[in-house]
C-alpha positions in Angstrom: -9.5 -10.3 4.6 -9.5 -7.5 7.4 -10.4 -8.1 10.9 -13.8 -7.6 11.4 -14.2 -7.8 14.9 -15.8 -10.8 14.7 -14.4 -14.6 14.9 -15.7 -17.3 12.8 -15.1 -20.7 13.9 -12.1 -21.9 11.6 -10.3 -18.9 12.9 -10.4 -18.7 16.7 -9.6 -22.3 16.1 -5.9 -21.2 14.4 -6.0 -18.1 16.3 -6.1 -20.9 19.5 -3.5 -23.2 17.9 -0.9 -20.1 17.1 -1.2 -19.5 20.8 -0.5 -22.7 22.0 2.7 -23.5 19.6 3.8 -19.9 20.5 3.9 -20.3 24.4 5.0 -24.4 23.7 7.9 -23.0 21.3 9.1 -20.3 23.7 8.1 -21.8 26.9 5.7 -19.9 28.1 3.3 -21.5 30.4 1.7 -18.6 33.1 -1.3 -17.0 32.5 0.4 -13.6 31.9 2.8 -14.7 29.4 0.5 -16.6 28.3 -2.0 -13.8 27.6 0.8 -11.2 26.4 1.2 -14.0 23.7 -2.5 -13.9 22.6 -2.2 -10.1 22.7 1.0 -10.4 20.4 -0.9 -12.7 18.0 -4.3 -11.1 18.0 -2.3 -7.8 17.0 -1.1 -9.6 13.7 -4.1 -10.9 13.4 -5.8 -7.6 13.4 -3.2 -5.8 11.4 -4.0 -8.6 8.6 -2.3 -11.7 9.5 -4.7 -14.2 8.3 -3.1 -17.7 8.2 -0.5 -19.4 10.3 2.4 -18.8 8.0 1.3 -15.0 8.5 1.4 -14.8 12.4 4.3 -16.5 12.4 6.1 -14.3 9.3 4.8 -11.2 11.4 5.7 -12.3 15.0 9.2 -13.1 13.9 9.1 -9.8 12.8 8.1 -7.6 15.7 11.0 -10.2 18.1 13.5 -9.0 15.4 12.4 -5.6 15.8 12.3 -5.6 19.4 16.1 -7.1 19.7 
């Protein structure tokens, strides 16, 4: 389902947990790479993203991209 601009629970709750095993898995712990992270994932999100196995598909994307 498209982003609608508007959060239900169940999803700022995954949206919260891809964060935190994002910045855990890269080690990541200030604020600013901590919110470039959130900006990464909110950008999948957005562009359709919609479950954990999603982010993750499309983050691993954009690093490979950027390399």
């Amino acid at each position: 389902m498209p982003f609608t601009g508007i959060a239900e629970p169940e999803q700022l709750g995954m949206l919260g947990q891809a964060v935190e095993e994002y910045c855990l898995i890269h080690g990541i712990s200030d604020v600013q790479g901590r919110d470039d992270a959130a900006w990464l994932i909110m950008s999948a999100y957005t562009n359709g993203a919609n479950s954990l196995d999603e982010l993750w598909a499309a983050l691993e994307t954009e690093e490979r991209r950027q390399a």
